[in-house]
Structures are given as structure tokens and as C-alpha cells.
C-alpha positions in Angstrom: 91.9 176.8 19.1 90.1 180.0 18.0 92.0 179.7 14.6 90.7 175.8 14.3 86.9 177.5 15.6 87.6 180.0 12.2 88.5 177.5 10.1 85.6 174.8 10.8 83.5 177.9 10.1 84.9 178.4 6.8 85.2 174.7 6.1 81.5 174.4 6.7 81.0 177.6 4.2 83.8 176.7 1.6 82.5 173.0 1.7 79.2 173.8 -0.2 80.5 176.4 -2.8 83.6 174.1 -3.1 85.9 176.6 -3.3 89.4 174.9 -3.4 91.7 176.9 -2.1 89.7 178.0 0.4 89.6 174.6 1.5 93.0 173.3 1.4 93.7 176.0 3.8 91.0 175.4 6.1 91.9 172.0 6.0 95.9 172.4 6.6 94.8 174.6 9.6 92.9 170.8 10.6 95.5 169.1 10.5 97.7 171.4 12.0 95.7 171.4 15.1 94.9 167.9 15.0 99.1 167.2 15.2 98.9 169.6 18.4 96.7 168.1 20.4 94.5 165.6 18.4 92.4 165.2 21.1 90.6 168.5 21.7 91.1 169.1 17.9 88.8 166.0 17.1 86.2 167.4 20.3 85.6 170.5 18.4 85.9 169.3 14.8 82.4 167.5 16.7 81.1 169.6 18.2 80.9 171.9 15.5 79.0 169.2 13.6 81.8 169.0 10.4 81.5 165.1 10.2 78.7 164.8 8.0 80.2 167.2 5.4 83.0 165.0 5.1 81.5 163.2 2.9 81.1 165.2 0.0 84.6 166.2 0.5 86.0 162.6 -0.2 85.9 163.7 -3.9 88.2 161.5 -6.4 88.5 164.1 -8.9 89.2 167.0 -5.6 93.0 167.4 -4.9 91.8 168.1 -1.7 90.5 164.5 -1.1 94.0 163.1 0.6 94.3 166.1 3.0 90.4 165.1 3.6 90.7 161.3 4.0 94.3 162.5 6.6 91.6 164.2 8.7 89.4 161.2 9.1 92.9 158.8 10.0 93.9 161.7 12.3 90.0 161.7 13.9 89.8 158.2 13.6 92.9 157.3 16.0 90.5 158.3 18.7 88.1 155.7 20.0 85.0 158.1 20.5 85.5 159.4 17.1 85.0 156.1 15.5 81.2 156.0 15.6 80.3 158.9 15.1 82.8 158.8 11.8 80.6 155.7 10.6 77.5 157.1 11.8 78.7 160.4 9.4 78.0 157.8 6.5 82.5 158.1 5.6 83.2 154.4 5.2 80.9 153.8 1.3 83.2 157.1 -0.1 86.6 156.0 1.3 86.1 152.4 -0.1 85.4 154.1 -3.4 88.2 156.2 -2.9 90.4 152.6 -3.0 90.0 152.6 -6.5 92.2 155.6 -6.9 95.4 155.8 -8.7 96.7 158.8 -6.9 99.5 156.7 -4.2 98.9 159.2 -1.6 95.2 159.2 -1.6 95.2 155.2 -1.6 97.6 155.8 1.6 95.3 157.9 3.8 92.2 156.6 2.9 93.7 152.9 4.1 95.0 154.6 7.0 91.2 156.1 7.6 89.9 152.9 6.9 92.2 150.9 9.2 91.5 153.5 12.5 88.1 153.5 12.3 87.7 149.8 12.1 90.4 149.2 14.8 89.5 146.5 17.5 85.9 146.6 15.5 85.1 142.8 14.4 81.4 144.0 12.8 83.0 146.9 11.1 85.7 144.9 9.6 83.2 142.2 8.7 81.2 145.1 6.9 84.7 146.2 5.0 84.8 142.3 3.9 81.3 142.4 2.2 82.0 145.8 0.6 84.5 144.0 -1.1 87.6 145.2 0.2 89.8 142.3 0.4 90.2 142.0 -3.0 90.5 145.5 -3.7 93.7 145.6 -1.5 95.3 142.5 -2.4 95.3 144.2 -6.2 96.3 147.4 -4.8 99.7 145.1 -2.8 100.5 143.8 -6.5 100.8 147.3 -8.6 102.2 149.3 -5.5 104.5 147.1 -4.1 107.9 149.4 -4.4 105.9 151.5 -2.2 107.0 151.1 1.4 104.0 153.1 2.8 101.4 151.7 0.8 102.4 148.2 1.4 103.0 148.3 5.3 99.2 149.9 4.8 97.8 147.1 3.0 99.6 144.7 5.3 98.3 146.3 8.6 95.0 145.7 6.8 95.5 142.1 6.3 96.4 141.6 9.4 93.7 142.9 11.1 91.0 141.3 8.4 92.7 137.9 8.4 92.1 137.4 11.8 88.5 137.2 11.0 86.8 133.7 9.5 84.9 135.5 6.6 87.6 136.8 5.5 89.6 133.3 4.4 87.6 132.5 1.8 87.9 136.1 0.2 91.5 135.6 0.8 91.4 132.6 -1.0 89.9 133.8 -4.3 92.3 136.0 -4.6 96.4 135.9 -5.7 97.1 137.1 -1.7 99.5 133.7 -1.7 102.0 135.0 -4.7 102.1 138.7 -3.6 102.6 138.0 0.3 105.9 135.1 -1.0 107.3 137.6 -3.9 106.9 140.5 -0.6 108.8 138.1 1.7 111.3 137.3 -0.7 112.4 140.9 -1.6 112.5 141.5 2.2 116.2 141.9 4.0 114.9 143.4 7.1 113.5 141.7 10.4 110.5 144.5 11.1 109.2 143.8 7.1 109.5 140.0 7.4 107.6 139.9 11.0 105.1 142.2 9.1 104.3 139.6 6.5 104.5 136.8 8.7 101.9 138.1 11.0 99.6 138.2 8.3 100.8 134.5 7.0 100.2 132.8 10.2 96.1 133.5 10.3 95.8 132.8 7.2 97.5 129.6 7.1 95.1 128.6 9.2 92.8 128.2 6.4 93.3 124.8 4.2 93.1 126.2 1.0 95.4 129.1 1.9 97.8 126.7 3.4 98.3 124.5 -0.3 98.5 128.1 -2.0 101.2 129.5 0.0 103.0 125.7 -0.4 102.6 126.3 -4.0 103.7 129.9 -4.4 107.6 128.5 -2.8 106.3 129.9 0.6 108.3 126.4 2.0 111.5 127.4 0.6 111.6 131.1 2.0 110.9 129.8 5.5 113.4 126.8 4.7 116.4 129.8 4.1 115.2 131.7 7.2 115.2 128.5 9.5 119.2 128.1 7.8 120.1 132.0 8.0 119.0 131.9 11.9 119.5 128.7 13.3 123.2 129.6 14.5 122.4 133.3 15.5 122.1 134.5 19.5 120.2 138.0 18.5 116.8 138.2 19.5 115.7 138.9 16.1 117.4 135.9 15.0 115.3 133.5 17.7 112.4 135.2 17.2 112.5 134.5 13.1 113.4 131.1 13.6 110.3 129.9 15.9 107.6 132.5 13.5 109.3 130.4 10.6 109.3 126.8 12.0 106.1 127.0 13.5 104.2 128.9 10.1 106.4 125.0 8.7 104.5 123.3 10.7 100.9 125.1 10.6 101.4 124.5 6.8 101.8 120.8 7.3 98.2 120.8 9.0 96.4 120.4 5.8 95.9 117.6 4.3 96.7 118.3 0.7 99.5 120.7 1.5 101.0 117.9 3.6 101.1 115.0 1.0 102.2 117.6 -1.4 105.2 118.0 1.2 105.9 114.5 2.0 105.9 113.3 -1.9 105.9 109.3 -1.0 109.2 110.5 1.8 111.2 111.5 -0.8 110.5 115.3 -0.9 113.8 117.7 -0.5 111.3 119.1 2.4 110.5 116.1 4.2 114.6 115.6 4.5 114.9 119.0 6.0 112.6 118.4 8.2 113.7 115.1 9.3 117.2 117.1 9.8 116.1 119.3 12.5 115.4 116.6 15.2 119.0 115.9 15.8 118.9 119.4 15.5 121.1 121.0 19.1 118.4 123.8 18.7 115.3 123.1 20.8 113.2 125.0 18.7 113.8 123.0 15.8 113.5 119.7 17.8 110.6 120.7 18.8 109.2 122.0 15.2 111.0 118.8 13.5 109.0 116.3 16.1 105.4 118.3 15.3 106.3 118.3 11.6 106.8 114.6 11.6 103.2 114.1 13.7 101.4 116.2 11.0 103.0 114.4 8.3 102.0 110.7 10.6 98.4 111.7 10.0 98.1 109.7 7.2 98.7 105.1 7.1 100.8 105.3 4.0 103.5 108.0 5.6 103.5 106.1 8.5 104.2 102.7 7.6 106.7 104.8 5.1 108.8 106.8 8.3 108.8 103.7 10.7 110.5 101.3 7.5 113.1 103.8 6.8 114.2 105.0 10.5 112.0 107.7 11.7 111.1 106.1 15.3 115.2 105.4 16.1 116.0 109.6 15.7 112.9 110.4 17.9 114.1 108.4 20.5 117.5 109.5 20.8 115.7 112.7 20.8 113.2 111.7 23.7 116.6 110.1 25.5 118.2 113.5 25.5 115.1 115.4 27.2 114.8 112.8 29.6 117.4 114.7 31.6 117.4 117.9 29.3 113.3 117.7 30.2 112.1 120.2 27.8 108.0 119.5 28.1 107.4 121.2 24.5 110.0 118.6 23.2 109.2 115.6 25.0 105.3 116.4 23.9 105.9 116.5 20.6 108.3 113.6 20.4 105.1 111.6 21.8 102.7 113.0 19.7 105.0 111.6 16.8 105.7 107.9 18.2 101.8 108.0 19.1 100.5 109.0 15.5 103.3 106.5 14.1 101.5 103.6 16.2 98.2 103.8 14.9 98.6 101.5 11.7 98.6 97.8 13.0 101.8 96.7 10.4 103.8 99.4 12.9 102.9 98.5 16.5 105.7 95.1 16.6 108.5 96.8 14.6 108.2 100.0 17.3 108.0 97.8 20.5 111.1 95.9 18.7 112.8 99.2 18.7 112.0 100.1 22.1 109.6 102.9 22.7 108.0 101.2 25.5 110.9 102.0 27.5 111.8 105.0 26.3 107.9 106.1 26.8 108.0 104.6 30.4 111.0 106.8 31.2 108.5 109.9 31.5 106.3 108.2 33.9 107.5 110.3 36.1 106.4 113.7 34.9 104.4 115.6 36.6 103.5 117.7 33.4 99.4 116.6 32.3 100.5 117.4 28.6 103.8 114.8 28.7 101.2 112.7 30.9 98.2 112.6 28.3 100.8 111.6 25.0 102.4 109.4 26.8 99.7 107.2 27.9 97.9 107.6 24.3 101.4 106.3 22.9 101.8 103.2 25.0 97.5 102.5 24.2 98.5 102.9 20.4 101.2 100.5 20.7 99.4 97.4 22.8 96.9 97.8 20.4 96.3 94.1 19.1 99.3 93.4 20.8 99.2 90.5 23.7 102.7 89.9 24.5 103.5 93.5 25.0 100.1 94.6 27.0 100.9 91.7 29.4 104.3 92.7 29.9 103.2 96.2 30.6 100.3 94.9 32.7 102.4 93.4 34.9 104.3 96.1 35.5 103.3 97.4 38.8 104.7 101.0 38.7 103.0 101.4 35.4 99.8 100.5 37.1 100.3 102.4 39.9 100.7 105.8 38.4 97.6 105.1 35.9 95.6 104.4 39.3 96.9 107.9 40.4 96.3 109.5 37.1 92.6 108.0 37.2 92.0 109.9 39.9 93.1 113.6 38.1 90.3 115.5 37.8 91.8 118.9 37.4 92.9 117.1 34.0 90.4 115.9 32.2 92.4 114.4 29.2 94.8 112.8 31.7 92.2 110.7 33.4 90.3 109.6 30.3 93.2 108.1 29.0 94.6 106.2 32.1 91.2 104.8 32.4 91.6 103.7 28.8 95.1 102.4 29.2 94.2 100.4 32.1 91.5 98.8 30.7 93.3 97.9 26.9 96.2 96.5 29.5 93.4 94.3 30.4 91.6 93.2 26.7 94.5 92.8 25.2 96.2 90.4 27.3 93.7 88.9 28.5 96.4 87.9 31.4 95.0 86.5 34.8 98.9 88.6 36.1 97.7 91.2 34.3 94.1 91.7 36.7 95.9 90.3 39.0 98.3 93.5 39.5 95.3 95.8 38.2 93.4 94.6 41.4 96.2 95.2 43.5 97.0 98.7 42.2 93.2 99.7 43.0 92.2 99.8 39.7 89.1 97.9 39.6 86.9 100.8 41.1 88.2 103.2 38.1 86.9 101.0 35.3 83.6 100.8 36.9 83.5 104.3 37.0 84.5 104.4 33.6 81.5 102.4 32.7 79.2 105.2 33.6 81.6 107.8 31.6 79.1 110.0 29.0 81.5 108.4 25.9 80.1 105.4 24.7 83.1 103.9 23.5 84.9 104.5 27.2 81.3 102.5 28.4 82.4 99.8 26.4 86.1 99.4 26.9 85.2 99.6 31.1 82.8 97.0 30.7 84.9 94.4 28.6 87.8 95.0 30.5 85.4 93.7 34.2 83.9 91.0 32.1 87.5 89.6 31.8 88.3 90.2 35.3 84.8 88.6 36.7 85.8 85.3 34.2 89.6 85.5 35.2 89.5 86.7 39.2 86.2 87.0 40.3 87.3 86.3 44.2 90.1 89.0 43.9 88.4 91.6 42.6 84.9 90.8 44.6 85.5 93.0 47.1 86.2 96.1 44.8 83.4 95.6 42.5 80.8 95.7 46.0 82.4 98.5 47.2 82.8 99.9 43.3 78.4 99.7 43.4 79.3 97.4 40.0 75.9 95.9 40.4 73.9 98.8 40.6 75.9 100.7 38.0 75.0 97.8 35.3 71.2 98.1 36.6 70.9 102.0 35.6 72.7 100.5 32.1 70.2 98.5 31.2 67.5 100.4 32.4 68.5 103.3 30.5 67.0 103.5 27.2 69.7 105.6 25.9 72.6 103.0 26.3 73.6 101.9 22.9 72.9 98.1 21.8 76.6 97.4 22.9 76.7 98.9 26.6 73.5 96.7 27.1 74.9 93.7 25.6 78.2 93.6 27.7 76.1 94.3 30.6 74.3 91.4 30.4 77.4 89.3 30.1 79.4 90.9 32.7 75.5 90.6 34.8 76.1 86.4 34.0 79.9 86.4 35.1 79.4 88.3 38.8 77.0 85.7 39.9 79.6 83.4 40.8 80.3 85.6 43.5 77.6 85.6 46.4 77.5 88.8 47.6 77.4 89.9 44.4 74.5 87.5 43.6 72.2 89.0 46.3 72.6 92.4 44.9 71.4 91.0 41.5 68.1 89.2 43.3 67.6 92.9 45.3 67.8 95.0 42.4 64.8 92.9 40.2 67.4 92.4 37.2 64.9 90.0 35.7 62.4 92.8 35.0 64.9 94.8 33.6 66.4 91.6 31.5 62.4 90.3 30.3 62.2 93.9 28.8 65.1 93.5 26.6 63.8 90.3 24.9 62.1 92.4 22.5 64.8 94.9 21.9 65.4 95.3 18.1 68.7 94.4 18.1 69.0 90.5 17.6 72.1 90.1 19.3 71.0 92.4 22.3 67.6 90.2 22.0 69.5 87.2 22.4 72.0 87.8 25.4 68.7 89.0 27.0 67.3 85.4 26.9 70.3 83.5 27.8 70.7 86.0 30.9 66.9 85.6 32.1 67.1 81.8 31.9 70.2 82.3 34.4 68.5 84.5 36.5 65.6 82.7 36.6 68.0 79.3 37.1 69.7 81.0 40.0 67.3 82.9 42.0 
């Protein structure tokens, strides 16, 4: 240490004559000390007070600069040196340093760069409005044969990718065709994890996504997903997930998705559609998620259900039924439930079966499986009358949405078992259908439902009792006093925040319970007909008018 003490002292002397030589030797005595013990090195390189002459020392024309901009990397890999190197002003020269053409000073001053901003989100953020994104991804085009330079520039990316203001730097610049033209000349595992880490947050942006489609990104990960797919090493597993689920982030956006799916003809689409059969549960899983993204759009869908999409995901749900791989079995669901959403789809599915198939995970006990497969069998009763009675009717079904109603560790779950049950209900419009929804307990969950902070849940709740007051009104009676129904439609219409539909139903369903009388004395207790006179005026015409037609049958009745 008392040879690092003499040369700081000289540093600080040499540094303002600018002696060369005399530097570079101080300087090599630096970095010699800093390999030793970097630690007490960096203490006394602050102690003494050097940083701020650092600066002047980051010279372009200096063949001192690289040894200089070492020092800083060297400083920097220690977390209490990093303010005090940004306080020291270092960060303006060592961007202009980027400009360089000397290889090795490009290499240290990114290494510099890179440790002072580690685990720093506002100094990386200050890097991306100096402008350095651009400045690298030039620097990854002309150096690319060199190894160093290039895992430096990708570290970079890395770290400045994972940061929103960064995509839209990103995506002014060529960063699409270097990082593909990188991957491709890539034979080894650590190089192609390297560039992959820096694809995958970047691919999260949607302009990214349709450059990387368009630089043959597709194709690289199509040859990875073949070279791997048979192999037992780790590397080989670990490849094929990073590349099949980068597939299917890619398939996320929009435009890069259509371009993908080419009216289901695309040579990537077939791939795709190749994996579910696939024995590799990684690429059932990736080929199910890939077929969801690519069911985000009518056309595609009404496209993959004609030619025989829905038949290979079933066979595929079939095998997890006993194979019960929850990633798998989610995805599969997600699929069949984005493939139900255009009306011209919902018969030719239940035809097919995937009712059944669905019902065969009723017994999961995993909330993901739980929430896609009741928003799949919702999607497919849809409109449909024949098949929402059959399932209504089904008392197992009803009894495990009653249970799932009642899951409030899972949010998702219990929103959409409310939902089911009640579509079970509008869209048969079955007296067997409310007849086994009262049974199962269900009635008190759709009254619930009715007071749920989403209007269109308020809405679905409230048909769905309307038809059970006009279809059962004795059966259910009991449930909707013990359910508070009637108070529950009073704080409705009393709330001036319901929308013109919530109040409208009310009113209806308010008219349907007083057949019952017990139900009838809580109307007369709760002065409905204030409430109800109020609502003549609303500005809604058709909320205007059910508000009449209730009052005169309040009035009639009480």
C-alpha cells in the first residue's frame, strides 16, 4: 500500500503537467493494487481525493485513457465507489469516450459504464437520454468479430432493456438485424443465452416484436426448438423453453401475429400447430399458448376451428387429464376459450365435444385450471340454449361453481363461477335449470353478485334472479329473504351511481318478488315508492318508464 500512497501522489502531480509516462506508470501501479485487493485499493484511491482528476484523464487523444477508463471499471465494481464516481463528474467523458475507434478503449469505458450503473434504474435512465442506446447498437454492428466488445455491448442491453424508456430508443434503431445476424453466427449455448436475455425484454415491446419477426428472428428460434427438442442436456432444455416461449411472446403483438398466421397458411403457423402432439411438454405447452395468441383475432378463429384446431387440443387436454400437467391443461383452455368467443364457433365446438372434455377438470384443485375452465364453458353457452340447459342441469357442475363462489383467496376464480352460474341461467332460460341452481345454493351468490363493484357482473346477477323470481319464485323465496334481495335492490336504486341498466332490472326484478309475501312486506317496509317516484324523472327514457309501471304496482299492491 505505501507504493499505491506514492503513486496517487505522483498521479495527482503527473496529472496536471500531463506527463505520460509518468502516468502510465502510476496508473499500472493502480491497477496492480486494485487486482490485489480492490477493496482497500478503491478506499485509498478516495481518500486521497484522485476521483475528480479522473476526469481530465479520460482523454481520447491520451494512450493513457484505456488504462484510465480500467481504473474506474475496477473502482466501479464496488458499490460505495459508484456515487462518488458520478458525483466526480466521470459519466459525460466516458460516453464521449464511446465514440472512439480504439477496440480497447471502447471495452473499458463500456465496462466503466456498465459498473457504475449496476442495479441503478435513474443512472441507467440518465445513460438512455445521453443517447447511449444508439451509440452501442452502432458500435455491436462494426465490432461484432469482437468477442469482448460484443458480450460488453450485450451486458449493456441487457441491463438497459429492462427499462421502459429504453424500447422506444431500441426501436429507432437496427438492434432487431444485429441481435438475429449475432444469434445466427452463434454455435455456443453461453452466446445464445446472452442474446436471448436481451431478446426477451425487448420483445416485450410491439414494435420490437414485428422487427425481430421481420429480421428471420422466427426461423432461428424455429432451428433451435428442432436442434433441442430430442436432447436430455440441461443446456439443451433450457434452449428449448428460452426459444418457445421468446415464440410465443412474439405472437403477442398484434401485427407480428397476423404477419405469422398469414390467413393459416404460414410455414410458421404449421410448426406451431406441430408441437401440440408434440411428446415434449414444453412444446405442448408453447404450441397451446401460441394457438391462444394467434385466437385473438374472429377471422383466425373461425379459420383454426374449420380446419381442425379444436380436435388436436383435445386429445392434448385427454392426455393431461391423467398426465395433469397444470401449465398444459391451462393453456389448452386458454386456447378452446379464445376459439369460443366468435358466435359461428360455439355449435361446431360443443359438436366436437369440449364440454366434456372441459368438465373432466372439474376436479382440479388448481385456481389457474379452475378460472380457464369456467371462462371456456361461459364462452361456449354463449347464445347457446340447448347446451346451457344441459349444463344447468348438471348438478355436479353446479355444485362445484357453488363452492368456487365461495373462493375468496381467488379472486378470478369466484368472479367467474358467479358468471357461469348466472349465463347457465339467461341462456336457458330453463325452469330445471333454477330449479337445480336453487338446490345447489346458488341463489344467495347471484345476489351477492348484484352488489359486485363491476357493472356488468351487477347486470348479469340481476337478470339471472329476474328469471328465477318469473320461473320459481316459491323455490327460491326462501333464499332471496335470507340472501337480503330486497334490501340489496333498495341501496340499487337509491344509489345515484348505479348505471341506467342496474336500475332498470331492479325495478323489474322489484315487480317479479311481489308475488311472494314475505317478500312483499319487505318492499312496503323499505318505502320503495319514494325511491321508485324519484326515478320518473331520470333522463333515461327507458329507466323513466319502468319507473312508472313499477310505482303504479306499488301503489296497486300496497
Amino acid at each position: 500500500m505505501d507504493n499505491l500512497s506514492e503513486a496517487l501522489e505522483k498521479l495527482k502531480l503527473a496529472s496536471t503537467d500531463s506527463a505520460t509516462d509518468s502516468v502510465e506508470s502510476c496508473l499500472d501501479c493502480l491497477l496492480k493494487a486494485l487486482a490485489n485487493n480492490n477493496t482497500e485499493a478503491s478506499m485509498k484511491i478516495q481518500e486521497i481525493g484522485l476521483l475528480p482528476l479522473l476526469p481530465t484523464l479520460l482523454n481520447p487523444q491520451s494512450s493513457c485513457t484505456p488504462k484510465v477508463a480500467n481504473i474506474i471499471a475496477e473502482l466501479a465494481k464496488n458499490e460505495f465507489m459508484r456515487s462518488p464516481c458520478v458525483e466526480a463528474g466521470l459519466i459525460p467523458p466516458l460516453i464521449q469516450l464511446l465514440n472512439s475507434t480504439d477496440q480497447e478503449v471502447l471495452l473499458q469505458t463500456g465496462r466503466a459504464l456498465g459498473n457504475i450503473c449496476y442495479d441503478s434504474h435513474s443512472l441507467q435512465a440518465q445513460l438512455i437520454n445521453m443517447g447511449v442506446i444508439p451509440t452501442l447498437v452502432k458500435l455491436l454492428g462494426i465490432h461484432s468479430h469482437n468477442i469482448a466488445l460484443t458480450e460488453m455491448c450485450l451486458i449493456a442491453f441487457g441491463n438497459l432493456a429492462e427499462l421502459e424508456s429504453s424500447k422506444e430508443q431500441f426501436a429507432s434503431t437496427n438492434i432487431a438485424e444485429e441481435l438475429v445476424r449475432l444469434f445466427q453466427k452463434q454455435s455456443e449455448h453461453e452466446k445464445k443465452e446472452m442474446i436471448f436475455e436481451v431478446l426477451a425484454p425487448l420483445a416485450e415491446n410491439d414494435v420490437i416484436k414485428l422487427q425481430l419477426v421481420e429480421a428471420g428472428l422466427v426461423e432461428c428460434l424455429l432451428e433451435v426448438v428442432a436442434q433441442t427438442v430430442d436432447g436430455e442436456r440441461e443446456e439443451d432444455v433450457t434452449q428449448l423453453k428460452t426459444a418457445s416461449d421468446l415464440m410465443v411472446l412474439l405472437l403477442l403483438g398484434d401485427e407480428s401475429m397476423q404477419k405469422l398466421f398469414e390467413g393459416g397458411k404460414g410455414s410458421v403457423f404449421q410448426r406451431v400447430l406441430s408441437w401440440i402432439p408434440s411428446h415434449n411438454h414444453q412444446l405442448q405447452l408453447a404450441g397451446a399458448l401460441a394457438i391462444a395468441n394467434f385466437a385473438r383475432n374472429d377471422g383466425n378463429c373461425i379459420h383454426m376451428v374449420d380446419t381442425g384446431i379444436v380436435q388436436k387440443l383435445l386429445e392434448l387436454l385427454d392426455r393431461h387429464v391423467e398426465e395433469g400437467n397444470v401449465t398444459v391443461q391451462h393453456a389448452a383452455l386458454s386456447a378452446l376459450r379464445n376459439l369460443a368467443i366468435p358466435v359461428v364457433n360455439k355449435s361446431k365446438m360443443l359438436s366436437a365435444g369440449v364440454a366434456d372434455v372441459v368438465l373432466k377438470f372439474l376436479q382440479s384443485e388448481m385456481p389457474p385450471v379452475q378460472f380457464k375452465l369456467l371462462g371456456t364453458l361461459r364462452m361456449l353457452i354463449d347464445t347457446q340454449a340447448e347446451a346451457a340447459d344441459q349444463l344447468g342441469t348438471n348438478g355436479k357442475l353446479v355444485e362445484r361453481l357453488v363452492e368456487w363462489c365461495e373462493a375468496k383467496d381467488h379472486a378470478g376464480v369466484m368472479g367467474e363461477s358467479n358468471r357461469l352460474l348466472s349465463a347457465l341461467i339467461r341462456h336457458s332460460k330453463s325452469k330445471e335449470v333454477v330449479k337445480t341452481v336453487i338446490q345447489g345454493g346458488g341463489v344467495k351468490h347471484l345476489v351477492t353478485m348484484a352488489t359486485s363493484e363491476h357493472m356488468i357482473m351487477q347486470n348479469e346477477a340481476l337478470v339471472a334472479l329476474g328469471l328465477i323470481a318469473a320461473l320459481e319464485l316459491v323455490a327460491a323465496e326462501k333464499d332471496f329473504v335470507g340472501a337480503s334481495l330486497v334490501s340489496v335492490l333498495h341501496k340499487l336504486l337509491s344509489d345515484e351511481r348505479s348505471a341506467p341498466e342496474i336500475k332498470y332490472n331492479s325495478m323489474i326484478l322489484i315487480c317479479a318478488v311481489m308475488g311472494s309475501e314475505p317478500l312483499h312486506k319487505e318492499v312496503q317496509s323499505l318505502a320503495f315508492l319514494d325511491v321508485v317516484s324519484k326515478l320518473r324523472a331520470h333522463e333515461n327514457k327507458t329507466v323513466s318508464h319502468q319507473a312508472s309501471l313499477t310505482e303504479q304496482r306499488l301503489t296497486a299492491q300496497s
